[in-house]
GUROVEX-431458 format. One record per atom (N, C-alpha, C): residue in three letters; atom name; x, y, z. Coordinates in steps of 0.001 Angstrom, whole numbers. Layout:
BEGIN
REC residu atome       u       v       w
REC    ALA    CA       X       Y       Z
...
//
This chain:
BEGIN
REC residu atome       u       v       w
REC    UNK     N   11946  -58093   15066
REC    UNK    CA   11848  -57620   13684
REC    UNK     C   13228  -57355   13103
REC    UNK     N   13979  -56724   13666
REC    UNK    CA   15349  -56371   13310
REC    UNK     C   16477  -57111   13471
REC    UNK     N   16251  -58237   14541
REC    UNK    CA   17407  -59213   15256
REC    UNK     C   18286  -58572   15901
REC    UNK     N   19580  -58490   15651
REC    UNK    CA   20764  -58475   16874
REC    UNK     C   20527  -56627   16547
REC    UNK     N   20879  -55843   17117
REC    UNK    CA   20340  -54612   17239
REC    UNK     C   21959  -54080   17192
REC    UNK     N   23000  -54652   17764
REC    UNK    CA   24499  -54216   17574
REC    UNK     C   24761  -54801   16467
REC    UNK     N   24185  -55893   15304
REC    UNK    CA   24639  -56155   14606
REC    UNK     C   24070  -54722   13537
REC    UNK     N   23097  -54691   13515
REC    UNK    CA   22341  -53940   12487
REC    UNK     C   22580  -52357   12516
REC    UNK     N   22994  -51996   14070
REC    UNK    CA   23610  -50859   14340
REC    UNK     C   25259  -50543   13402
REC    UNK     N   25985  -51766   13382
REC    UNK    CA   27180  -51757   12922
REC    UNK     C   27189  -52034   11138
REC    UNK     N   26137  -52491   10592
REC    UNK    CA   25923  -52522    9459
REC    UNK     C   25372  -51035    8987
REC    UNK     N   24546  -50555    9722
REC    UNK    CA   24193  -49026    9476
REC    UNK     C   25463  -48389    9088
REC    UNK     N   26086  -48034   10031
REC    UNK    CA   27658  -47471   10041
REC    UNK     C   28408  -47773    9229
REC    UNK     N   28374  -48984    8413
REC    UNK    CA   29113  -49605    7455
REC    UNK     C   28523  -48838    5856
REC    UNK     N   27443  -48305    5979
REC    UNK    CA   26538  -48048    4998
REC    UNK     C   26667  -46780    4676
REC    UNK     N   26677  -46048    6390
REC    UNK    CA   26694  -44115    5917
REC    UNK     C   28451  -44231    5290
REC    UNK     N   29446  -45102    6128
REC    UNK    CA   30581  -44694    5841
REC    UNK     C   30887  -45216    4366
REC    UNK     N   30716  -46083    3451
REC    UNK    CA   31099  -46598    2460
REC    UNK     C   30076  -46100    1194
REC    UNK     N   28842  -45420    1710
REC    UNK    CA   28064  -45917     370
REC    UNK     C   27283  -44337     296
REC    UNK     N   27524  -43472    1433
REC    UNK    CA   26972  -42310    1418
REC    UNK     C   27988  -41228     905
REC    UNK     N   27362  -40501     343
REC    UNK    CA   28275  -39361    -243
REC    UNK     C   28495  -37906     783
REC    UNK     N   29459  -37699     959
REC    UNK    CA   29556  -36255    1520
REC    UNK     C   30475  -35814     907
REC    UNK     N   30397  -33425     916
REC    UNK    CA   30743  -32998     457
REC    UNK     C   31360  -32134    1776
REC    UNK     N   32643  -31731    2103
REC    UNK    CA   32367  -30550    2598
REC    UNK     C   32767  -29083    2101
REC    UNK     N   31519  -27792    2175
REC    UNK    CA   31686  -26820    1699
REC    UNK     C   32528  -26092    2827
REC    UNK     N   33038  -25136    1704
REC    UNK    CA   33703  -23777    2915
REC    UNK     C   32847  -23079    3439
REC    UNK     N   33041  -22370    4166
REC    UNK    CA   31805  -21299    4776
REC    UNK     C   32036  -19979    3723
REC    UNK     N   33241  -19934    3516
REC    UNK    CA   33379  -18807    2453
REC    UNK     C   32841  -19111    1272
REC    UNK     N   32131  -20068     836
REC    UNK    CA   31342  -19985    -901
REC    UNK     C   30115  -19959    -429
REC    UNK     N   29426  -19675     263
REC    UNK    CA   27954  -19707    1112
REC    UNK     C   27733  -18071    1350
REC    UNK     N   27291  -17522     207
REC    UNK    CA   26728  -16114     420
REC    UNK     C   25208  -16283    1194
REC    UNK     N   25223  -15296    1923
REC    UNK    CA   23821  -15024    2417
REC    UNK     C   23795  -13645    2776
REC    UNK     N   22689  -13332    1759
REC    UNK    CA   22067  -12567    1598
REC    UNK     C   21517  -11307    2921
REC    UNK     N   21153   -9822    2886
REC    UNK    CA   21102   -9191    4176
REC    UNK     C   20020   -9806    4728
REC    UNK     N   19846   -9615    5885
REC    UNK    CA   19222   -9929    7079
REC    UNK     C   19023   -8812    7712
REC    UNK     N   17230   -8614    7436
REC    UNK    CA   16894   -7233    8146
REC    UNK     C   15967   -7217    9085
REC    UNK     N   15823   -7527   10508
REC    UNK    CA   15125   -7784   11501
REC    UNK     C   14256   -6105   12155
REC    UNK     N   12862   -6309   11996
REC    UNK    CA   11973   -5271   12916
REC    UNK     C   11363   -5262   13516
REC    UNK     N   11316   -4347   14251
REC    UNK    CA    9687   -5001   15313
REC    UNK     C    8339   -4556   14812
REC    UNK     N    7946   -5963   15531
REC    UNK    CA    6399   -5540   14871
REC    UNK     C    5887   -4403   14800
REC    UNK     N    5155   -3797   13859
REC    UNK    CA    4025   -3001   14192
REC    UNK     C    3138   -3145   15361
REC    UNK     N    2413   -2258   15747
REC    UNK    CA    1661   -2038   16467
REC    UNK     C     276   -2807   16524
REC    UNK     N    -313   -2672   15260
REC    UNK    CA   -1268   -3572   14478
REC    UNK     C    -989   -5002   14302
REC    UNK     N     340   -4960   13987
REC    UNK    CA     515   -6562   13965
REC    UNK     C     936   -7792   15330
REC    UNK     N    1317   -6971   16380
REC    UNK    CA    1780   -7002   17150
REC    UNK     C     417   -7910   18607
REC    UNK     N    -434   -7278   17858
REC    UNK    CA   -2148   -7488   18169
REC    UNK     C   -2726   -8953   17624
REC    UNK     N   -2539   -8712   16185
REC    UNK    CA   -2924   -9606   15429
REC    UNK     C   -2073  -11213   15225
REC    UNK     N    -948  -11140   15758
REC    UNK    CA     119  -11774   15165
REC    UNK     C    -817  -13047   15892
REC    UNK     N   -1337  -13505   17195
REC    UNK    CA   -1394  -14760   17384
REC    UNK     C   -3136  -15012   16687
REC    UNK     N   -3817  -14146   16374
REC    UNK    CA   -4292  -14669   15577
REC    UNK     C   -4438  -15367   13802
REC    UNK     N   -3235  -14941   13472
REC    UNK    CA   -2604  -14899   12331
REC    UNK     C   -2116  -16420   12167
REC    UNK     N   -1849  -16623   13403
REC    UNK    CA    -975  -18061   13904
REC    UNK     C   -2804  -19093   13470
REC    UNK     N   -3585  -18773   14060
REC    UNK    CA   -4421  -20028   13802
REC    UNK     C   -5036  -19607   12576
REC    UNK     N   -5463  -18427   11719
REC    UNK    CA   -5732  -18464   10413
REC    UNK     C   -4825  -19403    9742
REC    UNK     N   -3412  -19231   10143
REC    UNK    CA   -2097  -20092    9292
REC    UNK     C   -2831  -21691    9746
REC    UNK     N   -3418  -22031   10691
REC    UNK    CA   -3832  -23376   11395
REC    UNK     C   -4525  -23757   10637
REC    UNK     N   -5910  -23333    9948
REC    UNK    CA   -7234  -23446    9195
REC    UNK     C   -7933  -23746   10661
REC    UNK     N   -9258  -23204   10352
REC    UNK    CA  -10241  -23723   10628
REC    UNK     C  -11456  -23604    9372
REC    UNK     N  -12672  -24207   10031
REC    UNK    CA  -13839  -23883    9403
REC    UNK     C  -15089  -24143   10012
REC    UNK     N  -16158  -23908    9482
REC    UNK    CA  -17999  -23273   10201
REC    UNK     C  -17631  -22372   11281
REC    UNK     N  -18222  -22778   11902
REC    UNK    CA  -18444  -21614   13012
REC    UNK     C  -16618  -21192   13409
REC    UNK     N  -16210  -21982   13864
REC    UNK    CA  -14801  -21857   14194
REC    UNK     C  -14158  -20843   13140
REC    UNK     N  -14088  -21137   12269
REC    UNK    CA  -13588  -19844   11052
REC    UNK     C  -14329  -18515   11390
REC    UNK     N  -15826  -18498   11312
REC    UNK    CA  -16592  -17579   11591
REC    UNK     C  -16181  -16654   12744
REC    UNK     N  -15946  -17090   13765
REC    UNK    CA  -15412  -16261   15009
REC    UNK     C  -14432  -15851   15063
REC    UNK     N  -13364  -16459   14279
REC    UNK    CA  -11964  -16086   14309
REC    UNK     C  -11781  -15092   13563
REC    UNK     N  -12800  -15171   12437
REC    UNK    CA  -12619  -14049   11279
REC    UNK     C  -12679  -12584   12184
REC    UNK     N  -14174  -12961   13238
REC    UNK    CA  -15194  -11775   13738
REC    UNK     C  -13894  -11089   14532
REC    UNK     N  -13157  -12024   15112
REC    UNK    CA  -12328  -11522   16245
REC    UNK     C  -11202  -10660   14850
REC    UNK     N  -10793  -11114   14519
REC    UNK    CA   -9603  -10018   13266
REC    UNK     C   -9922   -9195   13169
REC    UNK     N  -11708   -9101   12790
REC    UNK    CA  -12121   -7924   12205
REC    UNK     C  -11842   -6804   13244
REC    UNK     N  -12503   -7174   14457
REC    UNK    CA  -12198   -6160   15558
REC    UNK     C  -10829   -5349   15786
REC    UNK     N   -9804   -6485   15476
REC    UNK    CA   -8756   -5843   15527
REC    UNK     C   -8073   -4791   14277
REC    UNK     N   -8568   -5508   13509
REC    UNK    CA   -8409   -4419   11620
REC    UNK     C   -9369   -2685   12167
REC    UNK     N  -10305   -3444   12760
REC    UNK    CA  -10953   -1684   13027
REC    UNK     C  -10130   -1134   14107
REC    UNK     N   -9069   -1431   14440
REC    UNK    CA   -8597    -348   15377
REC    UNK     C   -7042    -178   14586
REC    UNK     N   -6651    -992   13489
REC    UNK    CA   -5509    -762   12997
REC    UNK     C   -5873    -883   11213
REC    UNK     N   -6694    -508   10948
REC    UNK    CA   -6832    -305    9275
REC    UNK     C   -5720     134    8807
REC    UNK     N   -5425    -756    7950
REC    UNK    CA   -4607     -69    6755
REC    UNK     C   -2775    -629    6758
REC    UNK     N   -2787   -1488    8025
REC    UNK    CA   -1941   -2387    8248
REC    UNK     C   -1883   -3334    7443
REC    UNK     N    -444   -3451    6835
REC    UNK    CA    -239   -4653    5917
REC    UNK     C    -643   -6035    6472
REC    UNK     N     -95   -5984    7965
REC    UNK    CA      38   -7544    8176
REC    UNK     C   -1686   -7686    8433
REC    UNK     N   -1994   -7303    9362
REC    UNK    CA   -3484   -7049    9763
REC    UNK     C   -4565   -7189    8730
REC    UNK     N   -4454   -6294    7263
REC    UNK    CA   -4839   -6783    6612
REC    UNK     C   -4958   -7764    5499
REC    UNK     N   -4095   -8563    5820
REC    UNK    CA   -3627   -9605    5101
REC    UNK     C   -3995  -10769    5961
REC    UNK     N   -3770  -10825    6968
REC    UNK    CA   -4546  -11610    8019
REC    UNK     C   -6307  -11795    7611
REC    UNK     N   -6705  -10394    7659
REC    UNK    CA   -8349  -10813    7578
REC    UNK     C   -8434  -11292    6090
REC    UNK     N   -7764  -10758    5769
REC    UNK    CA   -8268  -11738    4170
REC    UNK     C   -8292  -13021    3863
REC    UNK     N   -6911  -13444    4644
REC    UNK    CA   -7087  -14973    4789
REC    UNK     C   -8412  -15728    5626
REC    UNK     N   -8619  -14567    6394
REC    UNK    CA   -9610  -14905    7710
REC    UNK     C  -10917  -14732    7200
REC    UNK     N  -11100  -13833    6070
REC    UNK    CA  -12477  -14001    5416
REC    UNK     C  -12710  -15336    4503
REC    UNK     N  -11785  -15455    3918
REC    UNK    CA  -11424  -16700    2895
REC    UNK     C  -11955  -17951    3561
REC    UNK     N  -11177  -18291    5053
REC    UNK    CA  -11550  -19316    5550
REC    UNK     C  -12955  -19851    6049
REC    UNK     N  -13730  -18251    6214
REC    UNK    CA  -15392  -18148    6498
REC    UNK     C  -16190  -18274    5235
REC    UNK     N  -15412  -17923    4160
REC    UNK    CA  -16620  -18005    2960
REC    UNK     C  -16940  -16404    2698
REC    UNK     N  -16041  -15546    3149
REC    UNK    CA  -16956  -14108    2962
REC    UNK     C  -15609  -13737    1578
REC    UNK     N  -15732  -14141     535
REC    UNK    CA  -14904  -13891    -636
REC    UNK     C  -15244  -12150   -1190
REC    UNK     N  -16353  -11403    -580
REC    UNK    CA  -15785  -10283   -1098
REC    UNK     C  -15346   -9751    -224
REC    UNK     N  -15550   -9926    1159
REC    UNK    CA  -14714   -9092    2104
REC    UNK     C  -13418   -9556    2381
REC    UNK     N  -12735  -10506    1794
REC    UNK    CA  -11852  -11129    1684
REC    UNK     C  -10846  -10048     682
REC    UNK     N  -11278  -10245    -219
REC    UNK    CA  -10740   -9343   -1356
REC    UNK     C  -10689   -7482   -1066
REC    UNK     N  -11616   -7544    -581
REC    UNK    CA  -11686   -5645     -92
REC    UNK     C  -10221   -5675    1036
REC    UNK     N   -9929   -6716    1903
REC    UNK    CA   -9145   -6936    2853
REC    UNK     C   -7486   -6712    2015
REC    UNK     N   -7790   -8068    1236
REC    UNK    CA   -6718   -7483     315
REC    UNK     C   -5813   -6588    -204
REC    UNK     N   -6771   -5917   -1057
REC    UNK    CA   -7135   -4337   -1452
REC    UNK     C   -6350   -3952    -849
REC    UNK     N   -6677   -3553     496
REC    UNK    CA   -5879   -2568    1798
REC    UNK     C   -4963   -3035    1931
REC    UNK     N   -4714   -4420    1790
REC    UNK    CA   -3166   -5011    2438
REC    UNK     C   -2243   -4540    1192
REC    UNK     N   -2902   -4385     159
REC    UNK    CA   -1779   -4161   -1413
REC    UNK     C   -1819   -2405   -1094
REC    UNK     N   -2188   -1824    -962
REC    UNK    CA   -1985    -155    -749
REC    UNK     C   -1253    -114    -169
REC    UNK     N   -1254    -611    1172
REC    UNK    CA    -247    -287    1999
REC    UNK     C    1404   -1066    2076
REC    UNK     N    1367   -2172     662
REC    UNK    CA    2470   -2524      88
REC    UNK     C    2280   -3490   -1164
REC    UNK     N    2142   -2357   -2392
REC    UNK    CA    2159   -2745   -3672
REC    UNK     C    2407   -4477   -4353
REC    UNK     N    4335   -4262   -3418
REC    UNK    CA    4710   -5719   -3647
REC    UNK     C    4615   -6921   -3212
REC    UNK     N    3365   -6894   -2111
REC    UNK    CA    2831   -7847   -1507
REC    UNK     C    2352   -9258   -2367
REC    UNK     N    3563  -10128   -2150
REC    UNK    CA    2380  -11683   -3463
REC    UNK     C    1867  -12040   -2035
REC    UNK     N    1624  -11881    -738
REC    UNK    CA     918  -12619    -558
REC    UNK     C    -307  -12418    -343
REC    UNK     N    -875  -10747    -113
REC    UNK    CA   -1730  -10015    -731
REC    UNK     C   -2532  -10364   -1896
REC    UNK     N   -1691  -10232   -3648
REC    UNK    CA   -1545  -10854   -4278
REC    UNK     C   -2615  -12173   -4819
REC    UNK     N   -1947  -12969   -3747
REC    UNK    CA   -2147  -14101   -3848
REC    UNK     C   -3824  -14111   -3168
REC    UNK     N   -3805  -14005   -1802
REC    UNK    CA   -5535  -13513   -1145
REC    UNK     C   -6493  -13192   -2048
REC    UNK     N   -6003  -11892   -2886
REC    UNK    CA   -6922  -11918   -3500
REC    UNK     C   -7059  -12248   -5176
REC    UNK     N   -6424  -12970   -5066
REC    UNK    CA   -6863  -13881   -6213
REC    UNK     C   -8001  -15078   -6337
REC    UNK     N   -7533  -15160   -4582
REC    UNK    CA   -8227  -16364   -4302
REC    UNK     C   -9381  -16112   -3970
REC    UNK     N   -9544  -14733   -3713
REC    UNK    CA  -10990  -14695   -3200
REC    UNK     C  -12005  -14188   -4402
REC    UNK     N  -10760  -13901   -5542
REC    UNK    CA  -12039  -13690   -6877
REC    UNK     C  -12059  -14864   -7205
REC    UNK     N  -10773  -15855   -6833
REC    UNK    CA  -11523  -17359   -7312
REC    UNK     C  -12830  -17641   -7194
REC    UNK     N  -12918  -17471   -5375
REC    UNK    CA  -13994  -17851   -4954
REC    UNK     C  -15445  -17625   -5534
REC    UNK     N  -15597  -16274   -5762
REC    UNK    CA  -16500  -15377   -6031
REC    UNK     C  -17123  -16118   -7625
REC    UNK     N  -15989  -16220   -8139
REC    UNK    CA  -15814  -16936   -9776
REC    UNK     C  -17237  -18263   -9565
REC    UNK     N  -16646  -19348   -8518
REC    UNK    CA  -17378  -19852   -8409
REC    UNK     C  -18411  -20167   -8152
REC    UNK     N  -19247  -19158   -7627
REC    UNK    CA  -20556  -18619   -7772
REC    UNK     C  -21443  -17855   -8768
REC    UNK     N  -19983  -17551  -10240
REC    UNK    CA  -20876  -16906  -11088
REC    UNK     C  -21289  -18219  -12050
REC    UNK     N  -21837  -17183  -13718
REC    UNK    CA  -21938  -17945  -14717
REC    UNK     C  -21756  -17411  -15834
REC    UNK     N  -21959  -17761  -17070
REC    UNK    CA  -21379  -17535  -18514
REC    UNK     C  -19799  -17196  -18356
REC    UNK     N  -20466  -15565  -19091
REC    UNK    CA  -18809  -14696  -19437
REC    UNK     C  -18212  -14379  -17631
REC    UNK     N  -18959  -13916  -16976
REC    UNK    CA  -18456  -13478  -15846
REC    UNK     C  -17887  -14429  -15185
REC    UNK     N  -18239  -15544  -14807
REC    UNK    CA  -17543  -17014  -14227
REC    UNK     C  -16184  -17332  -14906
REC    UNK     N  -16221  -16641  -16270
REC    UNK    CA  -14572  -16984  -17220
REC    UNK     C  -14051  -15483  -16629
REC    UNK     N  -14703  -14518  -16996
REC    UNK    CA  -13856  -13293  -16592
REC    UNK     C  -13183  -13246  -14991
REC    UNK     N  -13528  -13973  -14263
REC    UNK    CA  -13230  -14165  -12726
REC    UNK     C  -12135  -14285  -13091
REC    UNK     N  -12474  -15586  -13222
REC    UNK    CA  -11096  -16824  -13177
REC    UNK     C  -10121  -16022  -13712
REC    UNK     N  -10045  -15454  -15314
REC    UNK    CA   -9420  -14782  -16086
REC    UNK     C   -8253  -13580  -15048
REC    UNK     N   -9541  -12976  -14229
REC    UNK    CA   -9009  -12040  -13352
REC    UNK     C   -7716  -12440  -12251
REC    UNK     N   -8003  -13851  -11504
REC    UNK    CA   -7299  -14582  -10614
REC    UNK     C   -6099  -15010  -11022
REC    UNK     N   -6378  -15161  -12148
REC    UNK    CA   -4974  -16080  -12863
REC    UNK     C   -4067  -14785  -13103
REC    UNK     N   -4377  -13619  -13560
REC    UNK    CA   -3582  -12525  -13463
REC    UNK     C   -2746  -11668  -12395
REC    UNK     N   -3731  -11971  -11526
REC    UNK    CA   -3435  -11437  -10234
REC    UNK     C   -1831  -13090   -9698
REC    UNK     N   -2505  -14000   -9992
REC    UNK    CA   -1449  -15107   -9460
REC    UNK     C    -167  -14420  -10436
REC    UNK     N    -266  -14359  -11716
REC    UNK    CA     864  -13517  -12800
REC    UNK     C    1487  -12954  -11893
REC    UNK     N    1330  -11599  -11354
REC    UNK    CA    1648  -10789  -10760
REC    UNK     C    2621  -10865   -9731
REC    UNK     N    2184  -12119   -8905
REC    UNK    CA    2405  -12209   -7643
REC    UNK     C    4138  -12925   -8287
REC    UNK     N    3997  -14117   -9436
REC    UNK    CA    5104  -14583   -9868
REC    UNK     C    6268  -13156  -10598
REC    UNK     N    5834  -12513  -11525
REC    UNK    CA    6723  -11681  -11297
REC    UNK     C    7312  -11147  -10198
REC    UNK     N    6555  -10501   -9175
REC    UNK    CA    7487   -9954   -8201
REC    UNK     C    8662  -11078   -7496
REC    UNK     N    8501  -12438   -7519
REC    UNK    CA    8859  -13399   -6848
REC    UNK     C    8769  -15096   -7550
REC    UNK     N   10011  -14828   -8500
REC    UNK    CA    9520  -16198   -9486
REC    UNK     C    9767  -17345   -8757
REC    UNK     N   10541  -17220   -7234
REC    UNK    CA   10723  -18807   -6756
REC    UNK     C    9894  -18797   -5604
REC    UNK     N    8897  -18080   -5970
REC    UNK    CA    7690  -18666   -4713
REC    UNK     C    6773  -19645   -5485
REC    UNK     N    6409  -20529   -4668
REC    UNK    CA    5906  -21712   -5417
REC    UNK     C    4716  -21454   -5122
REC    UNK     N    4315  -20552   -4116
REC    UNK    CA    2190  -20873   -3883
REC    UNK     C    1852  -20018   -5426
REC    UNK     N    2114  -19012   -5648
REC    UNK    CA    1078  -18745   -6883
REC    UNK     C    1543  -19438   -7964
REC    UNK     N    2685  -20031   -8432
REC    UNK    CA    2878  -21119   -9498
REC    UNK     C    1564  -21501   -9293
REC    UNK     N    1337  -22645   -8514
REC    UNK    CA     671  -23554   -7822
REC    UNK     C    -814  -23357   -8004
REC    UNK     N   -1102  -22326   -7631
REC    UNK    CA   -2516  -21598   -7551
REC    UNK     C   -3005  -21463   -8873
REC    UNK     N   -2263  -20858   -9642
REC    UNK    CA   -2483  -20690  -11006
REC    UNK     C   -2786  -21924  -11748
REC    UNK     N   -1998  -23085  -11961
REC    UNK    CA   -2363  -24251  -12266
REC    UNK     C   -3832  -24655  -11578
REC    UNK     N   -3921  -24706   -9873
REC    UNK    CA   -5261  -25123   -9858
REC    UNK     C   -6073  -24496   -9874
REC    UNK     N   -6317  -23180  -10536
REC    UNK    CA   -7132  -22301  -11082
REC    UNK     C   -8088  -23010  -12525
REC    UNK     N   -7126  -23417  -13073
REC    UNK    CA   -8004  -24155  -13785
REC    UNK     C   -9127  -25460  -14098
REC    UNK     N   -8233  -26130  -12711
REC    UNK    CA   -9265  -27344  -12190
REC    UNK     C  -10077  -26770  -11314
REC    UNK     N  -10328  -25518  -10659
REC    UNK    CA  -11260  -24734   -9640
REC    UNK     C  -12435  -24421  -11457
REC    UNK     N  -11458  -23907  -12475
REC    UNK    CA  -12747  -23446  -12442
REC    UNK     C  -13558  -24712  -13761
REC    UNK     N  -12565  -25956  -14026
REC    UNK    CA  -12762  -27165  -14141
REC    UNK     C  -12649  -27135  -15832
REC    UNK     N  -11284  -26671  -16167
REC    UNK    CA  -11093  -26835  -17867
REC    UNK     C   -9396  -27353  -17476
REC    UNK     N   -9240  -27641  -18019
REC    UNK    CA   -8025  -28454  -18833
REC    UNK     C   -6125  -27631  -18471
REC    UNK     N   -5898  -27423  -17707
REC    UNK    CA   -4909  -26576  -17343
REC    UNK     C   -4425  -26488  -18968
REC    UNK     N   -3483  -25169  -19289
REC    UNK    CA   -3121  -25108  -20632
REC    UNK     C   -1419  -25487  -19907
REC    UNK     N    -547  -25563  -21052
REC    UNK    CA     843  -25646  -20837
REC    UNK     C    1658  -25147  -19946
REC    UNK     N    1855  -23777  -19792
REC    UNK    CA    2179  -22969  -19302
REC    UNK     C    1809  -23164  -17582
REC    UNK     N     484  -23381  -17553
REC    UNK    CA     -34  -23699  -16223
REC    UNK     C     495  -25288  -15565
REC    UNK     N     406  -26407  -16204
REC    UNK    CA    1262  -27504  -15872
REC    UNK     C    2865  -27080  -15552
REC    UNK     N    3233  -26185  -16396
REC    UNK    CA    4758  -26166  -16520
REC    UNK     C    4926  -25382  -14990
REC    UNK     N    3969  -24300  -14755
REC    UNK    CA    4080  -23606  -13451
REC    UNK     C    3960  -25067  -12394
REC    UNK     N    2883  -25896  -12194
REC    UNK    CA    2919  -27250  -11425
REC    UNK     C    4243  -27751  -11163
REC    UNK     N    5031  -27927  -12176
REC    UNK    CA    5861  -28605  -11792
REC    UNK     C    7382  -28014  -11036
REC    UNK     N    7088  -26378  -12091
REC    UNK    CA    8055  -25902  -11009
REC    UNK     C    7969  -25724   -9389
REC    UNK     N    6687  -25174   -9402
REC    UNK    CA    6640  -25270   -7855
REC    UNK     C    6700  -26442   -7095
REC    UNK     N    6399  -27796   -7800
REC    UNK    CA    6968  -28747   -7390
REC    UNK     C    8567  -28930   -6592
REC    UNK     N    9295  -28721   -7990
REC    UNK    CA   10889  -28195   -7626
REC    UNK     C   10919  -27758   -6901
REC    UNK     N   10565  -26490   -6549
REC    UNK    CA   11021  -25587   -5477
REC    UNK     C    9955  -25915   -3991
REC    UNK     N    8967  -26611   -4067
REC    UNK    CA    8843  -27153   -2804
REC    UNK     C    8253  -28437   -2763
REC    UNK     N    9333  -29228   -2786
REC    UNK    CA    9369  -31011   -2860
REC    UNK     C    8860  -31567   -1267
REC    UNK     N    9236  -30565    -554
REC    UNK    CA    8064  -31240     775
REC    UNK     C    6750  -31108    1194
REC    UNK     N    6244  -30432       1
REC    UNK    CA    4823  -30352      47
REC    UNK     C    4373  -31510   -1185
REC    UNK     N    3368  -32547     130
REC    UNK    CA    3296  -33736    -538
REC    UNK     C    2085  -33486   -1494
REC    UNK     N    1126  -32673   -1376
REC    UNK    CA      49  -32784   -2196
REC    UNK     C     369  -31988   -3549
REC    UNK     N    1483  -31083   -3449
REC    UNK    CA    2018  -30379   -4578
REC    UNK     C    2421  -31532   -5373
REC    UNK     N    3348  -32268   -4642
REC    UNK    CA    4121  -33308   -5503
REC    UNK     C    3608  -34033   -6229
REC    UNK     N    2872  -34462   -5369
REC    UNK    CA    1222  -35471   -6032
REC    UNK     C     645  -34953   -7100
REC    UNK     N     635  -33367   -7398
REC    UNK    CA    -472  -32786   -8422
REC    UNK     C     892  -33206   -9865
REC    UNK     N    1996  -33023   -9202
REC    UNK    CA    3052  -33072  -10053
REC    UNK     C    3057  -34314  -11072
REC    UNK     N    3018  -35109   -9877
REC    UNK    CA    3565  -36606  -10467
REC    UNK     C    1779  -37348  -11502
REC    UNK     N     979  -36794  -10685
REC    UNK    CA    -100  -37331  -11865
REC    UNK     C      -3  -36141  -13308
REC    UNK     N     364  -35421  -13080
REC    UNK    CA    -126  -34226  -14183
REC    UNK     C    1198  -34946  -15747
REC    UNK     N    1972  -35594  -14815
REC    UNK    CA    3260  -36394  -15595
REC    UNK     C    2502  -37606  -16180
REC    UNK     N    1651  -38458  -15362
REC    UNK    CA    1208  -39389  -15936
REC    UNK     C     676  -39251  -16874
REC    UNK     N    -528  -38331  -16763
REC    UNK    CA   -1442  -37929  -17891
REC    UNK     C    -926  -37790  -18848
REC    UNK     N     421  -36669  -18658
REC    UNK    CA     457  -36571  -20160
REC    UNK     C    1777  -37845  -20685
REC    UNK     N    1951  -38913  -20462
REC    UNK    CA    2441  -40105  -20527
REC    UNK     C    3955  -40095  -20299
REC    UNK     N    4560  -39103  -19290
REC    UNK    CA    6135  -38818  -19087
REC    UNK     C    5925  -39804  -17515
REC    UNK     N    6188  -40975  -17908
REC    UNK    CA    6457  -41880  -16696
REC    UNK     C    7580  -42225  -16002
REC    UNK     N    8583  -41220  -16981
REC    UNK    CA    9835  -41350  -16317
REC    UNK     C    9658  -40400  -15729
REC    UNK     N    9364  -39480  -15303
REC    UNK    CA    9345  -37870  -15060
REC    UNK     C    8333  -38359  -13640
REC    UNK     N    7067  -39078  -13891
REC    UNK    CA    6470  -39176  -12988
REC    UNK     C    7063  -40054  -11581
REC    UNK     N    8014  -40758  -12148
REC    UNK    CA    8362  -42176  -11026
REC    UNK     C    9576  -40617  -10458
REC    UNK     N   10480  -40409  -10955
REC    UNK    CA   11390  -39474  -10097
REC    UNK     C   10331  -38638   -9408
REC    UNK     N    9478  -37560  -10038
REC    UNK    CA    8695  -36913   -8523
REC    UNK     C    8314  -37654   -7441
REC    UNK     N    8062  -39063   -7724
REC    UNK    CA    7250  -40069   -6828
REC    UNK     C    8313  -40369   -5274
REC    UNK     N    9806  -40380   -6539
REC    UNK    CA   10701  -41020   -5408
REC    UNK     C   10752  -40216   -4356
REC    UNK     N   10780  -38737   -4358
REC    UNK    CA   10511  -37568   -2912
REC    UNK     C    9481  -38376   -1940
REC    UNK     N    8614  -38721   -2947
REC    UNK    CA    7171  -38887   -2062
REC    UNK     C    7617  -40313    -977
//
């Protein structure tokens, strides 16, 4: 497929050296920021490898047990941020959207500025949303999208509640407004290796007929 393999090796080399750009920085213009390392909690310390396969997904029964097993551990450490932030995700993944959100709840008491708290339970009034109807099915949603607000103030370059917020509106199946595309694409920006983000990016460009806009997100892809 390739032919002479020292030839194509030496053409490589010809390519990084002539046609690639490098910069080099100092180490002195590279601020970074403090670095504050703790040990786990006690509660979390418990929970942490189950936390690891909530982060995995599962679902049916498999979600179901994993949730059951968190729970056990939340009843001996209530009121733990990480712990309860864990089961929320862990209810989410079972389908139990109000105990998901009560999970929440506890994980935001025990730290206000939690987006990823925040974020849980937004998602789990998503959920809930989608089981209602009329005004209450809009008031959900209404509710979720605020809560995603929230989570962006505390933290404007986190890209999951951008993100969330935009598909809040295809969850609850109306027309994203401006503001919500414009969130799409930033979180795009800020996380270009998430391919299905990119993807929501680069069609949401088509649609609205910016095909130049769409072919550059594409080129990441």
């Amino acid at each position: 497929v390739f032919g002479d393999l020292k030839q194509l090796d030496g053409e490589l080399n010809k390519y990084v050296t002539e046609r690639m750009l490098a910069f080099k920085i100092g180490g002195q213009r590279i601020k970074i920021g403090d670095i504050d390392v703790q040990p786990l909690s006690a509660g979390a310390s418990q929970v942490i490898m189950s936390r690891a396969k909530v982060k995995y997904g599962y679902e049916g029964q498999a979600a179901e047990a994993l949730a059951a097993q968190v729970r056990g551990i939340e009843s001996q450490y209530m009121g733990d941020e990480l712990v309860e932030s864990t089961l929320a995700e862990a209810e989410l993944e079972a389908d139990h959207p109000d105990a998901a959100e009560a999970a929440a709840v506890r994980a935001l008491a025990a730290n206000p500025h939690s987006t990823e708290a925040m974020v849980l339970k937004a998602r789990a009034i998503e959920d809930s949303a989608k089981g209602a109807d009329g005004g209450a099915r809009k008031n959900l949603f209404e509710q979720a999208r605020e809560e995603f607000i929230a989570a962006n103030k505390i933290d404007t370059e986190d890209p999951e509640p951008l993100y969330d917020y935009y598909w809040s509106y295809l969850q609850e199946g109306i027309r994203p407004t401006d503001n919500a595309i414009a969130a799409l694409h930033y979180a795009s920006d800020l996380a270009p290796q998430d391919i299905g983000v990119r993807m929501n990016s680069a069609i949401a460009y088509v649609e609205d007929g910016k095909f130049n806009e769409a072919s550059d997100t594409l080129k990441v892809v």
